[in-house]
N, C-alpha and C positions, 0 to 999 in steps of 0.2 A: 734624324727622325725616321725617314725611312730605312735605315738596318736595324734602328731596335722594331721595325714594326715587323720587319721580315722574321728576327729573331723571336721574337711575339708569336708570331704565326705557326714560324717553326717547333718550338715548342710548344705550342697549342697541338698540334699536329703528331707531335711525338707523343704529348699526353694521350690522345686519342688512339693512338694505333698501337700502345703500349696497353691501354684499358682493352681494345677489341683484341690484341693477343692474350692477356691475362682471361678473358671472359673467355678464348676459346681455349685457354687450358686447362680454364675452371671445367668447362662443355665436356672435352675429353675425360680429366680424373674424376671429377663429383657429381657429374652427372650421373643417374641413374643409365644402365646399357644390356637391361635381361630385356627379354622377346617375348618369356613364358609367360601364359596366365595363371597356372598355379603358384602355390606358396612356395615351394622350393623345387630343384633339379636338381636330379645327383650326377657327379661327372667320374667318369674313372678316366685311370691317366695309369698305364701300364709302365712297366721299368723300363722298356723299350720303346716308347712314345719319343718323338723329338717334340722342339716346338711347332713344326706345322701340322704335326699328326694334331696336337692337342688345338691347333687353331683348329682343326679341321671338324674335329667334336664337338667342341664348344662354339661352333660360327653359329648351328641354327637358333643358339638359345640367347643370341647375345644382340640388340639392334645394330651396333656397328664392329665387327670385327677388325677392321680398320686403327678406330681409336685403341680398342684392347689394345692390339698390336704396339700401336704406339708407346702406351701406357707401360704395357709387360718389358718392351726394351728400356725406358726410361729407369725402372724399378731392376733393371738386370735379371729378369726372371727367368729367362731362356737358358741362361746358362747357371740356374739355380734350380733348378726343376725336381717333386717329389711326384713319387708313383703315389698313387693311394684312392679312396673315394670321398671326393669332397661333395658338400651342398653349396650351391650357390641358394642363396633365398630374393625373392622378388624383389624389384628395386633394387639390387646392388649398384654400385657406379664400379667402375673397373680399377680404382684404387680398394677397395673391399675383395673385389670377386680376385685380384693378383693374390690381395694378403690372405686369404682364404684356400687358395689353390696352394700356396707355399709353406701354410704350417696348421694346416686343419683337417687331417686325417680323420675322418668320420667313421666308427665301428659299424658292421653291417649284422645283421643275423640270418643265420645260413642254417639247414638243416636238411634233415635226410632222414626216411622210416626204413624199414626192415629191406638193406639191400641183400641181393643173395650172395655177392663176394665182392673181392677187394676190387674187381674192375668195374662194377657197378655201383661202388661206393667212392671210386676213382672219376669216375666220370660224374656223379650226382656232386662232389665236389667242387669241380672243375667247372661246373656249370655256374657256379654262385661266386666262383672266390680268381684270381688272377691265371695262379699255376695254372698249366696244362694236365690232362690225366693223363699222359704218360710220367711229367715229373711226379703230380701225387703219386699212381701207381708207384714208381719207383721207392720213393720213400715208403708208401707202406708196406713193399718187400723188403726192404733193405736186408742184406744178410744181417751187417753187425746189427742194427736194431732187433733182429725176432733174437738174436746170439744173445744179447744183452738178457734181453727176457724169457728165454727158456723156452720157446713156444716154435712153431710153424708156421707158414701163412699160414694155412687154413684157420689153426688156433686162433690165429693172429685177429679174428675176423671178431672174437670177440671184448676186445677192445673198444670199440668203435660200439656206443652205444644211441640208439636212434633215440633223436632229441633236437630240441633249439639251441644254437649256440653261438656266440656273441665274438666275432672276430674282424680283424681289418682285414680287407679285401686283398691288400699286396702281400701279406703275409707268404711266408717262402711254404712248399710244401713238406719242409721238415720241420717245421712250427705247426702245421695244422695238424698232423699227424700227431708231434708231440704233448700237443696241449688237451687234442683229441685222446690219447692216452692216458693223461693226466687226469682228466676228467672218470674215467674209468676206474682207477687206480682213489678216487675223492669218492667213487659211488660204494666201495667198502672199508663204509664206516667200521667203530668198533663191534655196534650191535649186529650187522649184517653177517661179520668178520665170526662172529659168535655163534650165530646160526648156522652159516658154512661149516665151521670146525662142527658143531656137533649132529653136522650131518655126515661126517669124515668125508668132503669134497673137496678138491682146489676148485679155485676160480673159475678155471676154463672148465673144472667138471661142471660147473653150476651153471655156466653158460651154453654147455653141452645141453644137458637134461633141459634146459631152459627153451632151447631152440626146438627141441622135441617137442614139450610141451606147447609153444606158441605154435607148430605145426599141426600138431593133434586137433586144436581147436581154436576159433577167431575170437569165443567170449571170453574177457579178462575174467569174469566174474565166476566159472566153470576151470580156470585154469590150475589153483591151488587144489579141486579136487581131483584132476588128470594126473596131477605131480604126486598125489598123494599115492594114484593108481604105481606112476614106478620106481617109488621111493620103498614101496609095501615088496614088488619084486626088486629093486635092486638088496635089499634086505634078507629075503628068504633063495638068494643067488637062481633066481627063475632070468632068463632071458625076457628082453625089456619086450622084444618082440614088436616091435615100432613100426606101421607103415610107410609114414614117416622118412622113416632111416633108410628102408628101403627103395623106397623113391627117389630117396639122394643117391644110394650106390645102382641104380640101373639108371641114373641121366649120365653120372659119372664114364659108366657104360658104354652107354651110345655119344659120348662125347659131343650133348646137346642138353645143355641145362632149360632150355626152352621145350622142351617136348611135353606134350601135355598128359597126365598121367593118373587119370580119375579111378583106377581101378588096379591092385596088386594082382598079380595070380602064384597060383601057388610055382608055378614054374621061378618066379621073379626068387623065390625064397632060396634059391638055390646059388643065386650070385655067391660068387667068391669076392667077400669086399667087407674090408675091417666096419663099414657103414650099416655093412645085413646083420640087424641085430635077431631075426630070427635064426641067423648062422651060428652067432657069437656072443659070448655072453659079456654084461654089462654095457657100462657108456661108449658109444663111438669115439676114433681119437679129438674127434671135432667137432665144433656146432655146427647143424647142418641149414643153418642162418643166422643170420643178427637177431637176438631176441632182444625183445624191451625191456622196458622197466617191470612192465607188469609180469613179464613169465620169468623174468629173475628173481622178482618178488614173490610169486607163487609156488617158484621151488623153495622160497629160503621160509617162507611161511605158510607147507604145504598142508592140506586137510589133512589131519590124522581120524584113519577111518579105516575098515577092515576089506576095503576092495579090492580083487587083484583084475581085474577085466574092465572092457566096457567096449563099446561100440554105437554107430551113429544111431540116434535115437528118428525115425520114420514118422514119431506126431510131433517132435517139436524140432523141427529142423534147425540143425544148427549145435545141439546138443547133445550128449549121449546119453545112453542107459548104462548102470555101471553093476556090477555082480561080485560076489563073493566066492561062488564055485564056477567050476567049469562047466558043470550041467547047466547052471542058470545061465552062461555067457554062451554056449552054443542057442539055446532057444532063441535067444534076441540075438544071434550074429544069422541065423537061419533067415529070420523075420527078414532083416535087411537084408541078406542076399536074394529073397524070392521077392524084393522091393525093386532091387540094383537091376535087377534081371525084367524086371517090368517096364522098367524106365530105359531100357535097351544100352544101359552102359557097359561095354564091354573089356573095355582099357583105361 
């Protein structure tokens, strides 16, 4: 009697400390182990994370980083690890937040407006997405890629169309570059494709006069009549005469694209630089920015109208006055110079 009672006991004993392991396994996988008060946490996890870089990121959002631990060796995840941006969401338990972390690559949207070149548009990348901007840079120079495509850097620049764009964060920087392309290459359609040709321009010419155009002036709604202005001179072979352009080739110049430049002088007009359209006649080799959607749609659907001038309009700021002759275009380029001259701008 007394060794069945021991056995009794003993097994009482084992049921029990079997149920408080089982309970604290439960505690560990199903319990709930997020920190956050918000509805989700985004984690990024770099290709170069080990596992204690990634405990190291994800400890403040988690109440016991301990258990994780635990959890993540059980499930072998250390030595199964994907870069990418995942969500953890509220209440997870660390069976969730492993399986989530391991095959739930969450898409990010990343975007960028009118950068002025490929290292400013390297670096606005770089900011949002894994790559570094020396890799992006890299890949948006790549010799063989501009070879592939006929183009230049500079060219190259208008490819890259500022907009939102729907990408995974680990993505390599000749995939963002690529699909970045791609998307370019999707923006001429057939009708687009149709207006270009029977403006007899390539692409990058259209992204050329485009970049003019969205320099010339910030209203989209003014910009189809600006385009019309060098569509009407590129036509009757008049120099585009761009200030513009010109202010791209004297920063080019002083090898300071930062220098501030509110005022041409007739000196500036003397640059030697394929960019000085009052030197040269027709499009620069290049865009002398990223233009948008809207100034590449304002050259492909530009006012047809009989203007060949215009200049900054002094009562409605922001906009111009635009002319037919050159007598009419000196009177109002007068106005505003004895304007410019008031307001003390001299550069």
């Amino acid at each position: 009697m007394y060794i069945k009672k021991i056995l009794t006991i003993t097994a009482l004993l084992g049921l029990v400390a079997l149920g408080i392991f089982s309970y604290s396994i439960y505690q560990i996988i199903l319990s709930p182990n997020t920190s956050f008060s918000k509805e989700e946490q985004s984690i990024y996890i770099s290709n170069q994370a080990d596992f204690q870089t990634l405990v190291d990121s994800i400890a403040p959002y988690l109440k016991s980083a301990e258990d994780f631990i635990t959890v993540a060796q059980k499930k072998q995840y250390p030595s199964n690890m994907n870069s990418g941006h995942f969500v953890l969401k509220n209440g997870m338990n660390n069976n969730e937040i492993i399986n989530t972390l391991r095959s739930t690559n969450v898409p990010i949207n990343i975007n960028f407006n009118n950068q002025h070149n490929l290292t400013d548009l390297s670096n606005r990348l770089s900011q949002q997405l894994m790559p570094n901007q020396t890799e992006i840079l890299q890949s948006l120079t790549d010799s063989i890629f501009l070879a592939e495509n006929n183009v230049s850097a500079l060219q190259s620049l208008a490819f890259y169309i500022p907009n939102t764009y729907e990408f995974y964060w680990n993505s390599s920087a000749e995939d963002i570059r690529d699909r970045l392309h791609q998307q370019y290459l999707n923006f001429w359609t057939p009708e687009r494709t149709k207006k270009r040709k029977a403006l007899n321009l390539s692409p990058i010419e259209v992204s050329t006069l485009a970049s003019i155009v969205q320099k010339e002036t910030a209203q989209v709604d003014e910009r189809p009549k600006v385009a019309g202005v060098y569509i009407n001179r590129l036509r009757k072979g008049m120099r585009l005469q761009a200030d513009p352009t010109l202010i791209f080739a004297l920063k080019q110049k002083l090898n300071n694209r930062d220098t501030i430049i509110k005022r041409v002088l007739n000196k500036d007009k003397l640059i030697n630089s394929p960019f000085n359209t009052y030197k040269y006649s027709g499009l620069p080799p290049a865009p002398i920015a990223m233009p948008d959607v809207s100034s590449l749609d304002a050259v492909l659907n530009y006012e047809k109208h009989d203007y060949l001038y215009f200049v900054a309009d002094i009562k409605n700021i922001g906009y111009h006055k635009f002319s037919k002759t050159l007598r009419q275009h000196n009177r109002y380029a007068n106005e505003y110079r004895n304007w410019i001259n008031k307001q003390k701008v001299y550069r």
